[in-house]
Z-matrix of the N, CA and C atoms (Angstrom, degrees):
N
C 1 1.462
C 2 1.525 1 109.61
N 3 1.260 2 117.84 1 119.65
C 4 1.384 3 124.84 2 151.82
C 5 1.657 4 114.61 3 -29.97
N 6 1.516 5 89.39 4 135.03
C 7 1.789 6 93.26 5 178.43
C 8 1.454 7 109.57 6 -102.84
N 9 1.558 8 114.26 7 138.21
C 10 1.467 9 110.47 8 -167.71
C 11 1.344 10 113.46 9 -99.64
N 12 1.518 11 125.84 10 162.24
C 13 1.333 12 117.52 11 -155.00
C 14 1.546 13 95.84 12 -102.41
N 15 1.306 14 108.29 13 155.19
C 16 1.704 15 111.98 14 -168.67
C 17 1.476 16 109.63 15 -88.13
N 18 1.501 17 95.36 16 166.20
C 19 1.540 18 103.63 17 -170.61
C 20 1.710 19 84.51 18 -110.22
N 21 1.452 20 115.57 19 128.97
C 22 1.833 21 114.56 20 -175.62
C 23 1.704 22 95.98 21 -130.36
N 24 1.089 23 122.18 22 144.06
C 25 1.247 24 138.72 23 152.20
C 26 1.482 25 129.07 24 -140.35
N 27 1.710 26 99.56 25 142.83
C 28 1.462 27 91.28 26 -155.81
C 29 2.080 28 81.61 27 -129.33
N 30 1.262 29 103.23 28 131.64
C 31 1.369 30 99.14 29 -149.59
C 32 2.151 31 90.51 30 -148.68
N 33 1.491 32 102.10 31 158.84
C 34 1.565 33 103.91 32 159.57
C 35 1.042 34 95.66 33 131.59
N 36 1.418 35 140.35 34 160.00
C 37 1.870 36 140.69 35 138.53
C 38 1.201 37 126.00 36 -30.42
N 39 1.130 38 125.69 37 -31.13
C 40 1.728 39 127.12 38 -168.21
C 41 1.821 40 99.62 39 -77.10
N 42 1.446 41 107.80 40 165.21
C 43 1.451 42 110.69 41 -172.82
C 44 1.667 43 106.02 42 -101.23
N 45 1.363 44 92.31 43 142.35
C 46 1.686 45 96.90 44 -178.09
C 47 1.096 46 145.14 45 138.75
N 48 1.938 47 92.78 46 -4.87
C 49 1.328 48 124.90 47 -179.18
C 50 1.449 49 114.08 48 -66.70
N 51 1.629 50 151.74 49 -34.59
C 52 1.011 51 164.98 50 -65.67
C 53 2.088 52 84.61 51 174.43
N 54 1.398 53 90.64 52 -70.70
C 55 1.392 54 94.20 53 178.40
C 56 1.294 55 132.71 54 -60.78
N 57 1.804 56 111.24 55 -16.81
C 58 1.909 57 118.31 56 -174.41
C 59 1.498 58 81.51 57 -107.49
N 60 1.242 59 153.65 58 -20.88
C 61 1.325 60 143.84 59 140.66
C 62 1.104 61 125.23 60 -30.53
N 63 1.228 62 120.15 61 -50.64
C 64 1.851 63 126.16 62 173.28
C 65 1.692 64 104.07 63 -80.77
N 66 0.983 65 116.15 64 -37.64
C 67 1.300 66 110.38 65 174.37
C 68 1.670 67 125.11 66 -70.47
N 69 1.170 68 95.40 67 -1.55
C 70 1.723 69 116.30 68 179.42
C 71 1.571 70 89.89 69 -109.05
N 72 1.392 71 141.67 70 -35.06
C 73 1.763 72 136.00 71 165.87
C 74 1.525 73 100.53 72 -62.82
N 75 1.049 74 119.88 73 -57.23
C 76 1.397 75 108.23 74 179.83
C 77 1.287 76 124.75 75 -50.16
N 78 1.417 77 132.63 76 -44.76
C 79 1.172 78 144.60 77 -171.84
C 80 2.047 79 95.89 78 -67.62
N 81 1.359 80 107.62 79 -47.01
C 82 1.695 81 109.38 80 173.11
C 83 1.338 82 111.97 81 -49.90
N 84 1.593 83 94.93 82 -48.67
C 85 1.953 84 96.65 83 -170.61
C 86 1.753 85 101.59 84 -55.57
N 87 1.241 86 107.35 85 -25.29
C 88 2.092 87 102.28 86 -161.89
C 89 1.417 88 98.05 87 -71.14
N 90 1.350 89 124.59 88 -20.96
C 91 1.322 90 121.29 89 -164.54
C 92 1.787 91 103.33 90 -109.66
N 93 1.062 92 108.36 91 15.20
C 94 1.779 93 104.01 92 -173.19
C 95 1.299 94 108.47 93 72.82
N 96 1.150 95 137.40 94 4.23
C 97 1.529 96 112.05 95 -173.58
C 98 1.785 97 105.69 96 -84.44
N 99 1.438 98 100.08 97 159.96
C 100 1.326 99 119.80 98 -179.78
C 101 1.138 100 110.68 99 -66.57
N 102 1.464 101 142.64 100 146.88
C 103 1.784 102 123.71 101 -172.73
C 104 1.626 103 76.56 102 -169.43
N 105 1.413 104 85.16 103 137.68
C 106 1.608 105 127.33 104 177.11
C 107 1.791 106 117.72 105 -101.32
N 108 1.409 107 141.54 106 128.95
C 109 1.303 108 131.91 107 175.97
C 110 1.105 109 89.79 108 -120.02
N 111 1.086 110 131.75 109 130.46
C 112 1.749 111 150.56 110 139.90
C 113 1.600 112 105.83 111 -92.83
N 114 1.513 113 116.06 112 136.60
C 115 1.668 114 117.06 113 -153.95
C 116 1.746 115 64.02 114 -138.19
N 117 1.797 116 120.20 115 126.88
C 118 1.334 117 101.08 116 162.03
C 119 1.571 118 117.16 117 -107.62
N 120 0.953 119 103.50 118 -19.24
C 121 2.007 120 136.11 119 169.83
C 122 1.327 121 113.07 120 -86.92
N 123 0.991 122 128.78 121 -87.94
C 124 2.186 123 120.66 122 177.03
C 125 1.248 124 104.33 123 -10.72
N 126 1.011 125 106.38 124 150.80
C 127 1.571 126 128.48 125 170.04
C 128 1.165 127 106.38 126 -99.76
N 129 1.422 128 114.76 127 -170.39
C 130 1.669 129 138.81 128 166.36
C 131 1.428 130 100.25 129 -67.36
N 132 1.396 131 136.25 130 -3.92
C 133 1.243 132 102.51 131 -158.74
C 134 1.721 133 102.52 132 -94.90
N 135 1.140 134 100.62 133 -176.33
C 136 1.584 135 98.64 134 -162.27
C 137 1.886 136 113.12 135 -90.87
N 138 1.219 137 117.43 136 143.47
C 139 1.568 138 130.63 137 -167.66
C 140 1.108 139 129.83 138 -116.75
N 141 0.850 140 152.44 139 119.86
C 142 2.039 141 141.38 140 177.85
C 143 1.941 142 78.42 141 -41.32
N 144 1.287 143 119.45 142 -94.98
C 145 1.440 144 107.82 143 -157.76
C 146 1.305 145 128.39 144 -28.84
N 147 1.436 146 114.68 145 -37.42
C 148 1.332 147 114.37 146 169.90
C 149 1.297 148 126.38 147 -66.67
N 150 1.324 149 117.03 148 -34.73
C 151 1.151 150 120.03 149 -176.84
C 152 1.701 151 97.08 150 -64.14
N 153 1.078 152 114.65 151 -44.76
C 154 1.759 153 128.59 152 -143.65
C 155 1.883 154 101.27 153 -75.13
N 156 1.424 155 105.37 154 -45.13
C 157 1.395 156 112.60 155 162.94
C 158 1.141 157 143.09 156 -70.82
N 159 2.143 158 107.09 157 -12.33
C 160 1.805 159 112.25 158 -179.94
C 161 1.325 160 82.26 159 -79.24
N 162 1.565 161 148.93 160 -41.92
C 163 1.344 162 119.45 161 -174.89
C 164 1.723 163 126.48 162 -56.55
N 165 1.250 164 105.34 163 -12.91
C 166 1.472 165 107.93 164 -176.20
C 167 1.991 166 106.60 165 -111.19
N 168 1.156 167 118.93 166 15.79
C 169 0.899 168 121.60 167 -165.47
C 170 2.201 169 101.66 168 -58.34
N 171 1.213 170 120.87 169 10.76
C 172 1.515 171 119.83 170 -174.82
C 173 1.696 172 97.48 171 -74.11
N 174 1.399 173 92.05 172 -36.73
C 175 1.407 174 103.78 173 -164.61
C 176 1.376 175 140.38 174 -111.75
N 177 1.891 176 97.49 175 -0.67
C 178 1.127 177 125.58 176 -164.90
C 179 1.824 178 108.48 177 -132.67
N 180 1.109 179 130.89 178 132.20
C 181 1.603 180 119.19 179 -159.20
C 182 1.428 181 84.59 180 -117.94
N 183 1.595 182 121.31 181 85.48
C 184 1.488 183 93.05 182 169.13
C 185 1.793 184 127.23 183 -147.71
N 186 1.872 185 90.13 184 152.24
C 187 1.677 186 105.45 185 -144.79
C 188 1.373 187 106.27 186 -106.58
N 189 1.401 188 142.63 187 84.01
C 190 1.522 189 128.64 188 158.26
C 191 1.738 190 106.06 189 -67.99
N 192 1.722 191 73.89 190 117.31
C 193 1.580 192 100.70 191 -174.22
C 194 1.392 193 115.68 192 -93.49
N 195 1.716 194 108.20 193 -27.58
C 196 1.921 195 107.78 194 -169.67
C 197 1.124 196 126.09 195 -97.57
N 198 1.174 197 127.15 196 143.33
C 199 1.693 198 136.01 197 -171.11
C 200 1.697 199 110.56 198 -50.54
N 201 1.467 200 122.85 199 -22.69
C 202 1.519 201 110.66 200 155.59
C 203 1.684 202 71.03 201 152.31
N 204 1.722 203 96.17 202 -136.30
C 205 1.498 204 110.60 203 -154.88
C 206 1.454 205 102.17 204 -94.72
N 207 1.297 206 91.95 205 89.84
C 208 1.847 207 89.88 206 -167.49
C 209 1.927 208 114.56 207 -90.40
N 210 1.560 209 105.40 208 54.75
C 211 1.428 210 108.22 209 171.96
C 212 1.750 211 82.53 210 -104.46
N 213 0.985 212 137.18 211 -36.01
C 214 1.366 213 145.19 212 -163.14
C 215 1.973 214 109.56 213 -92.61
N 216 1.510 215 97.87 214 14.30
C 217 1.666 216 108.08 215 -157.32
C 218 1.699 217 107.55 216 -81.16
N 219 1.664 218 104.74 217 122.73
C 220 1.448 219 112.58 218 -176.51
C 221 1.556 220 112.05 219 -60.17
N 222 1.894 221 121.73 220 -22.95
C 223 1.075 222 135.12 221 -148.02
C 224 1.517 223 110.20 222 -166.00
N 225 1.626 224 90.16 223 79.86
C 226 1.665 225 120.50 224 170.38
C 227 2.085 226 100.93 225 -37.94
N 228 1.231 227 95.71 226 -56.53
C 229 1.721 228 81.78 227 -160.94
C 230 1.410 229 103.53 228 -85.63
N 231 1.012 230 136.48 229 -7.25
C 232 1.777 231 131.85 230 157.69
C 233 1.504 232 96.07 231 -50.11
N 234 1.261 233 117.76 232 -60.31
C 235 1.418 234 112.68 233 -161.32
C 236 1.662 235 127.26 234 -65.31
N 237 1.445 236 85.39 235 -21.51
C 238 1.775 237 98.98 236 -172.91
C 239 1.554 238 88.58 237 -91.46
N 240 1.197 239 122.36 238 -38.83
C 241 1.893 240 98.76 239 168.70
C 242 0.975 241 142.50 240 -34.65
N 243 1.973 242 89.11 241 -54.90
C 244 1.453 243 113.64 242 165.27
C 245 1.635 244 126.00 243 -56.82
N 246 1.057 245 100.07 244 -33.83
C 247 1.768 246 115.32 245 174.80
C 248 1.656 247 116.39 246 -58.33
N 249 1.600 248 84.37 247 -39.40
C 250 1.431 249 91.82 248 -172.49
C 251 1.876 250 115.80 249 -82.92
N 252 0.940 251 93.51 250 -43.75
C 253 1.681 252 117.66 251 153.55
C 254 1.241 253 123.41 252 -50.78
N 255 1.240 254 127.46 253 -23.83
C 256 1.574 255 136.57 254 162.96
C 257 1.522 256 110.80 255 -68.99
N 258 1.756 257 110.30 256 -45.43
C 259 1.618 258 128.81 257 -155.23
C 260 1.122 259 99.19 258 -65.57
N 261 1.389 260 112.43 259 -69.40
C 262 1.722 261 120.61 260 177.10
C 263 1.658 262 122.82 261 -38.14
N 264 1.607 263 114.60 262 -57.25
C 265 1.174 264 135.14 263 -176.79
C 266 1.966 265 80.98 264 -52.61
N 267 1.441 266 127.82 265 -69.75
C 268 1.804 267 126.55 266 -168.43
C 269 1.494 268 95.16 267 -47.93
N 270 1.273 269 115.22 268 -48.01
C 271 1.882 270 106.63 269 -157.76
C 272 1.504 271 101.11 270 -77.55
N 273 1.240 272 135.74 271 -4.13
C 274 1.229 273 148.19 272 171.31
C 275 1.531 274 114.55 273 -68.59
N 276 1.377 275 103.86 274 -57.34
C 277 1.575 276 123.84 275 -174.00
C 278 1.853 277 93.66 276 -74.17
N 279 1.217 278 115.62 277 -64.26
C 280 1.907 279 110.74 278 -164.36
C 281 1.559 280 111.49 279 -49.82
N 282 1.311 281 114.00 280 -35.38
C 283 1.495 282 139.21 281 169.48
C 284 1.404 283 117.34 282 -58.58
N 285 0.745 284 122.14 283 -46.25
C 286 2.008 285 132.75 284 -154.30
C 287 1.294 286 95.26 285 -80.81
N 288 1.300 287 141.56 286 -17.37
C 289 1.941 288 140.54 287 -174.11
C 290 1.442 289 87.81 288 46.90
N 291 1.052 290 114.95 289 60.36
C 292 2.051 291 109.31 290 156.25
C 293 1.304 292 83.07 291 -124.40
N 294 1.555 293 139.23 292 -59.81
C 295 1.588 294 115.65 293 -145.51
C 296 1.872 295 106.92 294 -97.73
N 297 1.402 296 109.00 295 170.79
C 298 1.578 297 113.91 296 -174.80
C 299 1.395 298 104.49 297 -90.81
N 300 1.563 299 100.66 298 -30.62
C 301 1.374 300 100.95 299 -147.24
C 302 1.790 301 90.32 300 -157.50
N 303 1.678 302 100.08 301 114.40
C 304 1.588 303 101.39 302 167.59
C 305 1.657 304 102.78 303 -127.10
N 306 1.334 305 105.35 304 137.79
C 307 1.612 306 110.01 305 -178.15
C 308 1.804 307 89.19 306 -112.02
N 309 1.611 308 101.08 307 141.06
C 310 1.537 309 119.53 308 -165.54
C 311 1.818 310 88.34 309 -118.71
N 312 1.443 311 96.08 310 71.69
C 313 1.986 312 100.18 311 174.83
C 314 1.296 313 129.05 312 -33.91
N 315 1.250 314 161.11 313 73.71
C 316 1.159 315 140.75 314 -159.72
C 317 1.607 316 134.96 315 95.90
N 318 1.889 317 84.02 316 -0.39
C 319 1.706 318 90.77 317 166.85
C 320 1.251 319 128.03 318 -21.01
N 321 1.161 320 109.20 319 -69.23
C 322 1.539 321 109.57 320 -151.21
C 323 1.111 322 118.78 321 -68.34
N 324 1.248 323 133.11 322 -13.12
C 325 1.402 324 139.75 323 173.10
C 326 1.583 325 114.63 324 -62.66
N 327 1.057 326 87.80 325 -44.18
C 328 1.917 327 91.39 326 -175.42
C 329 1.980 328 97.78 327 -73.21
N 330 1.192 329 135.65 328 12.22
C 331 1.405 330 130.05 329 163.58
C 332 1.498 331 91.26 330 -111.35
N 333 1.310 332 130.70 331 -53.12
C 334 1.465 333 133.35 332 -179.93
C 335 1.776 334 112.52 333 -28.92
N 336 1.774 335 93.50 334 -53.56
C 337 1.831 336 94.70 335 -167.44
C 338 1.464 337 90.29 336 -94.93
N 339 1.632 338 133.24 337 44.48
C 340 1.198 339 121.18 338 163.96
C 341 1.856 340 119.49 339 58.94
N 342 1.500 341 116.37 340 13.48
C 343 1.158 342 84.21 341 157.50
C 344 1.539 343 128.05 342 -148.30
N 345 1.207 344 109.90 343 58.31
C 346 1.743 345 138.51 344 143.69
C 347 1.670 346 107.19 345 -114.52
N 348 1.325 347 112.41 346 141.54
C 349 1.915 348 95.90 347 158.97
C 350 1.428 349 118.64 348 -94.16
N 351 1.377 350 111.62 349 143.61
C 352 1.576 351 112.03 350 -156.37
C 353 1.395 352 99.20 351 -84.71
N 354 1.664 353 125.44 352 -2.50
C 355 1.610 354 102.83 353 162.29
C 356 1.056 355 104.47 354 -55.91
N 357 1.859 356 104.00 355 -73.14
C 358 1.480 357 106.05 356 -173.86
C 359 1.086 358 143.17 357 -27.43
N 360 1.473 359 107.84 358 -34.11
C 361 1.820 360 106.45 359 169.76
C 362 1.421 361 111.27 360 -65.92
N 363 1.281 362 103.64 361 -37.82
C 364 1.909 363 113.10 362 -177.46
C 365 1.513 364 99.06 363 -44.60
N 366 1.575 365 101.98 364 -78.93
C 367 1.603 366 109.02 365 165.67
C 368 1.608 367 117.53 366 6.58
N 369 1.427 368 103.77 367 -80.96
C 370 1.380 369 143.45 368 -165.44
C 371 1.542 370 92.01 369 -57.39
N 372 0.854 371 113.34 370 -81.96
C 373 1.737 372 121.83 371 -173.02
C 374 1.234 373 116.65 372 -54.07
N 375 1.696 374 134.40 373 -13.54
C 376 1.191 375 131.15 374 141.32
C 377 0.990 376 134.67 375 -68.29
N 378 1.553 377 120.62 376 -5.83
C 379 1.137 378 136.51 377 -143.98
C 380 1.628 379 96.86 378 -107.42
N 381 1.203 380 104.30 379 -37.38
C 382 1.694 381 118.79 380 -176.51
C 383 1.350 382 123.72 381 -49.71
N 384 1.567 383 134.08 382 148.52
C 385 1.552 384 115.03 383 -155.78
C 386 1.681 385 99.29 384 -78.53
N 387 1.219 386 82.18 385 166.35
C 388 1.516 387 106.14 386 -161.94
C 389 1.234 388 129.02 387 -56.74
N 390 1.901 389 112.26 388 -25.62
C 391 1.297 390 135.84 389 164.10
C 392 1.725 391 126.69 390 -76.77
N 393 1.602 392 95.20 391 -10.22
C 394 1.642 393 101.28 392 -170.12
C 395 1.359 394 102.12 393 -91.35
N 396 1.310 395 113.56 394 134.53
C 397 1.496 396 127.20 395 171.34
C 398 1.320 397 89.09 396 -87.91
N 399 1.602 398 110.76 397 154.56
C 400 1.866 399 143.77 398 -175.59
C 401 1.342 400 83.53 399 -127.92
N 402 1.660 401 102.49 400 126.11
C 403 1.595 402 104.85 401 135.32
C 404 1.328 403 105.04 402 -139.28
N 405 1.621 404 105.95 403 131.22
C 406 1.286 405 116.15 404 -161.62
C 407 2.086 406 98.51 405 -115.79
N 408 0.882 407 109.69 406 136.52
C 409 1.841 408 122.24 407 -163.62
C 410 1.576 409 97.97 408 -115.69
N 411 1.539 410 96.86 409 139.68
C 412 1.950 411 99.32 410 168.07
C 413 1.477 412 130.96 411 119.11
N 414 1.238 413 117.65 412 104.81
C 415 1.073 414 123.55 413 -159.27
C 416 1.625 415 120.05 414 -31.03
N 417 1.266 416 119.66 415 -176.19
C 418 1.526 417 121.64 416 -179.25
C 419 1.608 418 109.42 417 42.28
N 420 1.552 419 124.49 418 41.74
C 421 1.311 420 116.21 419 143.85
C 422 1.479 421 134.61 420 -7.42
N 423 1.406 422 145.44 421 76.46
C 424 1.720 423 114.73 422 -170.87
C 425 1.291 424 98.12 423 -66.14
N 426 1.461 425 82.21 424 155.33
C 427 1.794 426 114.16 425 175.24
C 428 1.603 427 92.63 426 -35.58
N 429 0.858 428 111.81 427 -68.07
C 430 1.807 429 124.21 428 -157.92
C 431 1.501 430 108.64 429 -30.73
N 432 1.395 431 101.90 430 -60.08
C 433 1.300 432 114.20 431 179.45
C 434 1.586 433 125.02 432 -46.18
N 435 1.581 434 103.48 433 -52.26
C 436 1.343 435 116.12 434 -163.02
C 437 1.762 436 104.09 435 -81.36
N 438 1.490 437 103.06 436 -7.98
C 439 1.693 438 108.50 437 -168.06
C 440 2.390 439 78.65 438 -75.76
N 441 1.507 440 107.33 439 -62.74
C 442 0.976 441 116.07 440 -149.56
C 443 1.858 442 105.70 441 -66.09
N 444 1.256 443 109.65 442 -38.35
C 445 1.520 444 136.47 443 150.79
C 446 2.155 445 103.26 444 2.35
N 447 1.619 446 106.46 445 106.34
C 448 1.297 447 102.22 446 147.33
C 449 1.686 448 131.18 447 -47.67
N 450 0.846 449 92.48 448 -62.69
C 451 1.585 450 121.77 449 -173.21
C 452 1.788 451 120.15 450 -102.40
N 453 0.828 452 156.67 451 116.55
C 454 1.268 453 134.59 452 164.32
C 455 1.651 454 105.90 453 -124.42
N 456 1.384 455 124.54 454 140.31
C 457 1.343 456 103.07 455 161.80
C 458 1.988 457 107.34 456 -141.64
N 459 0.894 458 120.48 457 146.13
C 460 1.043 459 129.00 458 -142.07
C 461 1.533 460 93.49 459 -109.35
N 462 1.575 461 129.63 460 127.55
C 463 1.485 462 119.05 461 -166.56
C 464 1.716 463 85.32 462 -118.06
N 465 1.410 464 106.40 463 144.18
C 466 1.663 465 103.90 464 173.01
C 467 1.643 466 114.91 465 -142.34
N 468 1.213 467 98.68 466 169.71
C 469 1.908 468 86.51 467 -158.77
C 470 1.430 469 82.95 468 -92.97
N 471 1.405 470 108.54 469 157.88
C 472 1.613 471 132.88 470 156.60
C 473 1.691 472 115.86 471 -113.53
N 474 1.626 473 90.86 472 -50.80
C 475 1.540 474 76.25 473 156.68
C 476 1.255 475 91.45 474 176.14
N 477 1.766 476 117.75 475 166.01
C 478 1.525 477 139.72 476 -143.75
C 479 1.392 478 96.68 477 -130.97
N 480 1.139 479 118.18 478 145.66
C 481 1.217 480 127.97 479 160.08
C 482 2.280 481 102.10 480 -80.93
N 483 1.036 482 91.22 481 -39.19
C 484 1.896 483 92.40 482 -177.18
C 485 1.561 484 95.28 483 -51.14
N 486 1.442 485 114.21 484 -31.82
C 487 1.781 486 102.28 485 -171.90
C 488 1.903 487 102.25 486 -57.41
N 489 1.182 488 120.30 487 -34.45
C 490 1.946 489 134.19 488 -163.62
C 491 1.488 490 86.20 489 -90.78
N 492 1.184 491 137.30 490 -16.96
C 493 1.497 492 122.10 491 156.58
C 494 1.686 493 105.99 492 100.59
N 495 1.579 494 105.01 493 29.59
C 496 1.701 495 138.86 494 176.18
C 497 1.770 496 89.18 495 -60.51
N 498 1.000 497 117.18 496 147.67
C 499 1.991 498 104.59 497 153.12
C 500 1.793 499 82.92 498 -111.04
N 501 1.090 500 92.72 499 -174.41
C 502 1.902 501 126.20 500 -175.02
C 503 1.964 502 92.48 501 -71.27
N 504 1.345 503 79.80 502 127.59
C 505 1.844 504 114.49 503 -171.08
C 506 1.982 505 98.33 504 -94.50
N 507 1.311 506 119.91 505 120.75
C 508 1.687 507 127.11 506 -177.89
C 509 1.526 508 79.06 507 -69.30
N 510 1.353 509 94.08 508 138.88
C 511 1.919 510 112.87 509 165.70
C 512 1.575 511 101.37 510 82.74
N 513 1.099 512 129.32 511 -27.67
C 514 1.686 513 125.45 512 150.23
C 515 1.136 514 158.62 513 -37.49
N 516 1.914 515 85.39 514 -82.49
C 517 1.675 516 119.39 515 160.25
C 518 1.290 517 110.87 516 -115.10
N 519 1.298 518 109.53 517 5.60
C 520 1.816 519 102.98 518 177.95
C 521 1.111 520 110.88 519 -158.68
């Protein structure tokens, strides 16, 4: 029997989701597998990960698709373009039986601010070939997901340096 690829979500308030995601690409890269990043939130601006993965791009397919931190967003429908423009580009990759392993960065937000519907992604993400592992990152999990969800693990804060009034540390949070 063919082995089927898992449904993973890495979800909650606490920080780190983004980061045990790449650390789950890395572990793909050790074994050769093909691995896909879909970024649906990040911006252009520049990242230790990003930087760290255009060198491996042979083996690594990866796309920051979103206009940046769009809770703070001047331009709701740029972003839902972009959202939407991210989805297709993911349902492209889970579909195609080239990659092992595609992580969907920041999913859940774009169903959160209403503009993907989170059946449809469900839809979509079942839909993906049978060998490709999903790991999808980002707070507000729907129920739906996490009911249908291989894996789920739930990251939660204990405590922040941003609470002492720290901003985001290069090689940290970025």
């Amino acid at each position: 029997m063919k082995p089927s690829g898992l449904f993973i979500i890495f979800t909650g308030k606490g920080k780190g989701k983004t980061t045990a995601a790449l650390g789950t690409v890395i572990r793909s890269l050790g074994y050769q597998k093909k691995t896909s990043v879909i970024q649906f939130i990040k911006g252009k601006w520049n990242t230790g990960e990003r930087q760290f993965l255009s060198r491996h791009l042979t083996q690594v397919d990866y796309h920051v698709m979103g206009a940046g931190f769009t809770w703070e967003s001047d331009d709701p429908a740029r972003d839902r373009t972009a959202a939407y423009q991210a989805w297709d580009t993911a349902a492209a990759k889970m579909t195609s039986g080239e990659y092992d392993l595609v992580v969907l960065d920041e999913l859940t937000y774009v169903t959160h601010y209403g503009w993907l519907d989170e059946e449809e992604i469900l839809e979509g993400l079942n839909r993906r070939h049978p060998d490709c592992h999903v790991l999808v990152t980002g707070r507000h999990a729907p129920a739906s997901w996490v009911e249908q969800a291989d894996l789920v693990s739930r990251i939660e804060v204990v405590k922040h340096p941003f609470e002492k009034g720290f901003k985001a540390v290069k090689g940290i949070d970025y």
